[in-house]
C-alpha positions as CSV (number, residue, x, y, z in Angstrom):
1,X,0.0,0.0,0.0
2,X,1.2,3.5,-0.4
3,X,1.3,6.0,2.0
4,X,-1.7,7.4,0.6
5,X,-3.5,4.6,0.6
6,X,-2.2,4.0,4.7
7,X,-3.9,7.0,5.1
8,X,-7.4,6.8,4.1
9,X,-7.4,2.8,5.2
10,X,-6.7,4.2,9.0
11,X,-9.9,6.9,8.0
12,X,-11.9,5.1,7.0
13,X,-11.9,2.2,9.8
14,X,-13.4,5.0,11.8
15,X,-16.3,6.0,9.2
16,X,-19.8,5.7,11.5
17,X,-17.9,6.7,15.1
18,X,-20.3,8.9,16.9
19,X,-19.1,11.9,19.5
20,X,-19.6,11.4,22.8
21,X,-22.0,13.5,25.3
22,X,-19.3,12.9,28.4
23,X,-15.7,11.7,28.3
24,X,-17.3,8.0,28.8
25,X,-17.2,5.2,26.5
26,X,-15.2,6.8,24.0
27,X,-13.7,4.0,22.3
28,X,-17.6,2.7,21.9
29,X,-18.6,3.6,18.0
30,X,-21.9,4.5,18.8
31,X,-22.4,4.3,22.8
32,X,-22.8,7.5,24.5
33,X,-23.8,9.2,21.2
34,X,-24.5,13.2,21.0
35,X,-21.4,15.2,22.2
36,X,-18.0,16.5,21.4
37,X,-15.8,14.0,23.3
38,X,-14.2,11.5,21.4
39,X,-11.1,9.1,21.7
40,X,-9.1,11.0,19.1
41,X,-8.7,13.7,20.9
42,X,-7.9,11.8,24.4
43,X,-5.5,10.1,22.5
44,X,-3.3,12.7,21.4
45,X,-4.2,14.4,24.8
46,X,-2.9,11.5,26.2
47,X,1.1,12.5,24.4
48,X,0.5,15.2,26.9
49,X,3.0,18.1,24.6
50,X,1.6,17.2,21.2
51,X,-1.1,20.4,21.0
52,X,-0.6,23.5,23.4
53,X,-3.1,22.4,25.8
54,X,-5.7,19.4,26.0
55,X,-8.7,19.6,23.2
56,X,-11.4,16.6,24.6
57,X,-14.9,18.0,24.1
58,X,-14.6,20.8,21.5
59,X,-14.7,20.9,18.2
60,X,-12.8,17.5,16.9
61,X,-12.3,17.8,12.9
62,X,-8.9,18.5,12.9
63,X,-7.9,16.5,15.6
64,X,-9.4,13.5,13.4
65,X,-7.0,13.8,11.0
66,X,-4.1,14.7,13.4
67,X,-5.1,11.5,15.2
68,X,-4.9,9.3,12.0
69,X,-1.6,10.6,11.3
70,X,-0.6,9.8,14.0
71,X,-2.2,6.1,14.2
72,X,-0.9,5.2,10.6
73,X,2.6,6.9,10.5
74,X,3.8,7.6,14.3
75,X,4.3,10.9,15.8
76,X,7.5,12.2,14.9
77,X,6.6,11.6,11.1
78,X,2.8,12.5,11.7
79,X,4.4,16.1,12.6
80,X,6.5,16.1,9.7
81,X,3.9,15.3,7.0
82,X,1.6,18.1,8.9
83,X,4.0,20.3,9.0
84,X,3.3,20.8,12.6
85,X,5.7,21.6,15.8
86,X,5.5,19.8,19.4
87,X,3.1,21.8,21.1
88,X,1.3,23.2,18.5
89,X,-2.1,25.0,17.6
90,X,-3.2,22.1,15.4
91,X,-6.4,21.5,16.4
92,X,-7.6,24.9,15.1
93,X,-8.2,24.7,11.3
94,X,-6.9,27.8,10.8
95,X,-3.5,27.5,12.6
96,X,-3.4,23.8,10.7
97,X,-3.7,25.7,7.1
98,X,-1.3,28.1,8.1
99,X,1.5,25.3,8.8
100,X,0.9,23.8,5.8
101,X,1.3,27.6,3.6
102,X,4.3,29.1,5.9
103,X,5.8,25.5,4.4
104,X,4.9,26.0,0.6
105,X,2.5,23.3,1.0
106,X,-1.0,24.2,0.3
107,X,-2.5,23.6,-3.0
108,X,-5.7,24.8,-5.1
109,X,-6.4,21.6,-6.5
110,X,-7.1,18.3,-4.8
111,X,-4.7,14.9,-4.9
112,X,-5.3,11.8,-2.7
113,X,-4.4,12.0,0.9
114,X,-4.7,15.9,1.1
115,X,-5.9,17.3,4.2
116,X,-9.1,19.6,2.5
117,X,-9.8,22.9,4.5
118,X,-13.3,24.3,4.2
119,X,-13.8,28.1,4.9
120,X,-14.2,31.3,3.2
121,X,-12.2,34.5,2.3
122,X,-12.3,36.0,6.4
123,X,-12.4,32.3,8.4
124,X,-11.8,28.4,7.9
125,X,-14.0,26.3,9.5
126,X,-13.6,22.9,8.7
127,X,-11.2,20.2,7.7
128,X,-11.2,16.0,6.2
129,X,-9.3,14.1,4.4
130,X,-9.4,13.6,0.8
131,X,-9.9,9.8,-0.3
132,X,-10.5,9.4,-3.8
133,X,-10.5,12.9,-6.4
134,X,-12.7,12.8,-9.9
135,X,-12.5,15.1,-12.4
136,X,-15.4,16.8,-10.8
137,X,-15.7,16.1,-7.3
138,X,-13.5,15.3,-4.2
139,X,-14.5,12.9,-1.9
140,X,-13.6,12.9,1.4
141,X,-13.7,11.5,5.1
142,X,-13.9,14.1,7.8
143,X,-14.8,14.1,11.5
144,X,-17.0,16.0,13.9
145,X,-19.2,16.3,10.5
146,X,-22.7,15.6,10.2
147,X,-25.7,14.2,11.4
148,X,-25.4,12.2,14.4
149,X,-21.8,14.4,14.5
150,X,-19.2,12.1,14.1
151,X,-16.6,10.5,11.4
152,X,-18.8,10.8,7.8
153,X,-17.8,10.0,4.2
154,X,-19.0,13.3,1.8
155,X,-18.3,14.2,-1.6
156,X,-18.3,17.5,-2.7
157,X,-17.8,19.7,-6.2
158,X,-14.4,20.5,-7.1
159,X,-15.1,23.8,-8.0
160,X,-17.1,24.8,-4.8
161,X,-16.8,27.6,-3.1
162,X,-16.8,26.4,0.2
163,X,-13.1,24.6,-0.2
164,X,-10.4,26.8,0.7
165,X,-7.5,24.8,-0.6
166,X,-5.7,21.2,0.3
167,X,-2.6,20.7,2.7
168,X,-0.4,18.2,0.8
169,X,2.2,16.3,3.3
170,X,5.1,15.6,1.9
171,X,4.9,12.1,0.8
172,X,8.9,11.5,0.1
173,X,9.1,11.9,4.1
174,X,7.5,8.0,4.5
175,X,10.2,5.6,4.1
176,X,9.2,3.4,0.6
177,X,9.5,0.2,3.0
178,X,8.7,-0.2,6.6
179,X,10.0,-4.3,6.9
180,X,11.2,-4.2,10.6
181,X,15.1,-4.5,10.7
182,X,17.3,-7.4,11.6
183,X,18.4,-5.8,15.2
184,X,18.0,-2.6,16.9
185,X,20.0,-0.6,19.8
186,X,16.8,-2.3,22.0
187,X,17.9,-5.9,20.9
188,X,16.9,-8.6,17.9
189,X,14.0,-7.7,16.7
190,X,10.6,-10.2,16.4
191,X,10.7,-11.9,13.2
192,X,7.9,-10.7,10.7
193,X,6.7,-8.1,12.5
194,X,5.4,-5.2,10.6
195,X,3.0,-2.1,10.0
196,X,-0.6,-3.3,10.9
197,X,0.5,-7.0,12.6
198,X,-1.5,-7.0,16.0
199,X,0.7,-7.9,18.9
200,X,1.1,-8.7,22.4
201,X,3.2,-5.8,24.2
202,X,4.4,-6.6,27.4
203,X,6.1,-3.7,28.7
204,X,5.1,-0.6,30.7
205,X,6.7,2.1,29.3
206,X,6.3,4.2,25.8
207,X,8.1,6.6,24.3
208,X,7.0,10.1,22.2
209,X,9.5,9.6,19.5
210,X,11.7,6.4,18.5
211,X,15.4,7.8,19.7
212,X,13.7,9.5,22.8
213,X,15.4,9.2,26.5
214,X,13.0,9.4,28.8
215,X,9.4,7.0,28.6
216,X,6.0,7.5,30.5
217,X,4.3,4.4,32.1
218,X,1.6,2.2,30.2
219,X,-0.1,-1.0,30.3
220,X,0.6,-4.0,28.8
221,X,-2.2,-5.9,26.4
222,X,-3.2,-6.5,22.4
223,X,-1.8,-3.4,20.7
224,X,-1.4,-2.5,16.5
225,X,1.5,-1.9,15.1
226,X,1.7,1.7,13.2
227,X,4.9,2.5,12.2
228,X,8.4,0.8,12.2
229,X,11.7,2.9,12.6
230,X,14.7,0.9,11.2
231,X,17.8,0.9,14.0
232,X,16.3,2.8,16.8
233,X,16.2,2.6,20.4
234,X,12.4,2.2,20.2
235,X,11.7,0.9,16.8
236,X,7.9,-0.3,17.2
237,X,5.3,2.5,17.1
238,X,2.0,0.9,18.7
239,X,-1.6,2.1,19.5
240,X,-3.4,0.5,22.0
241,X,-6.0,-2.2,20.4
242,X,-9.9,-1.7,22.2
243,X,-10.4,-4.4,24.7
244,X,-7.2,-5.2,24.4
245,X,-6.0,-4.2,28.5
246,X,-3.2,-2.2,27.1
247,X,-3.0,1.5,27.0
248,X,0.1,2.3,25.0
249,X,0.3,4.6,22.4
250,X,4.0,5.9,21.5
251,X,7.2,3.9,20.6
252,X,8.4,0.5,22.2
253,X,11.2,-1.6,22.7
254,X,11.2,-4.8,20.6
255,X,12.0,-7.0,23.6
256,X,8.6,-6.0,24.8
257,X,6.7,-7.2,21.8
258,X,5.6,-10.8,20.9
259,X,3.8,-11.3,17.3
């Protein structure tokens, strides 16, 4: 699969979830319907420095995408292909379009994976991810969108007037193959492991990038595998699988995984 195609997979897994009316059930689909609290934002919440400040029960749309990102490609890269900083002002549309243009990546017309802003000449507003493009409409997945709210598939004219313009990550950033490695500075790696394998972790600590120092505590449990980082301290990037027991969601050691 290409990146791309990564992309709208992780998307469109979450097509039908509803918002939540309390920060209850949130990893429910439809439980708890009719609110703005939602396990995509308590997830990157839960990375503690990845926006300026917690975002759980306000408007979600761009913390969708951040979130699958972030689920299909790990942070660090996540923050590359967004062209967003640690601690940033992501989860406002606005500040998210402006990353994107201060890097000489936004775009008037549409190509798969885009991140599709929606707004007009004095505000943006809203903000999906562009699946499939036609030569006359976009389609697109986008959360905290529609009715109940929560993760819809639209499409939507090319030419209309509500579409501001399309982020474009750089795609060259994603490494062509993700194959785990042969051995890494955490010891021999599980044979076979790779990007979207399910796995038992055992360990109790993550990390917020692949190389970093210092971990936070987790639990151990059933966990997917996101991203793979050849020859690093952490190489496995996993996100915690629902009903699994675990709650990791960063980088792990490979001695703590079994396939």
């Amino acid at each position: 699969m290409t990146a791309q195609e990564r992309l709208i997979a992780t998307a469109e897994k979450q097509v039908g979830y509803i918002g939540k009316k309390s920060n209850a059930q949130l990893d429910s689909a439809a439980a708890n319907a009719g609110g703005k609290y939602n396990k995509f934002a308590r997830d990157l919440d839960a990375l503690k420095d990845f926006y300026n400040g917690p975002k759980n029960g306000y408007d979600w749309c761009d913390v969708f995408v951040d979130w699958c990102f972030v689920t299909t490609f790990g942070r660090e890269l996540a923050q590359k292909l967004l062209c967003q900083p640690n601690r940033s002002c992501g989860a406002g549309t606005g500040y998210s379009l402006a990353y994107y243009k201060s890097n000489g990546r936004f775009f008037s017309t549409p190509q798969v994976g885009d991140q599709i802003f929606f707004g007009d000449s004095k505000s943006t507003w809203h903000t999906g991810i562009v699946t499939r493009v036609t030569a006359g409409l976009v389609y697109t997945v986008e959360g905290n969108a529609g009715s109940p709210l929560g993760v819809h598939a639209f499409s939507y004219p090319i030419n209309s007037k509500t579409i501001k313009g399309y982020g474009r990550p750089n795609w060259a950033l994603v490494p062509a193959a993700e194959s785990a490695p042969t051995a890494s500075a955490a010891g021999a790696q599980p044979a076979g492991v790779k990007v979207g394998d399910i796995v038992d972790f055992r360990g109790s600590t993550h990390y917020a990038s692949s190389s970093a120092a210092k971990g936070s505590a987790c639990k151990p449990g059933k966990a997917k595998v996101t991203a793979v980082a050849k020859n690093a301290a952490h190489p496995y990037h996993l996100v915690r699988e629902s009903g699994g027991g675990s709650t990791v969601y960063g980088w792990v050691d490979a001695k703590d995984i079994l396939r």
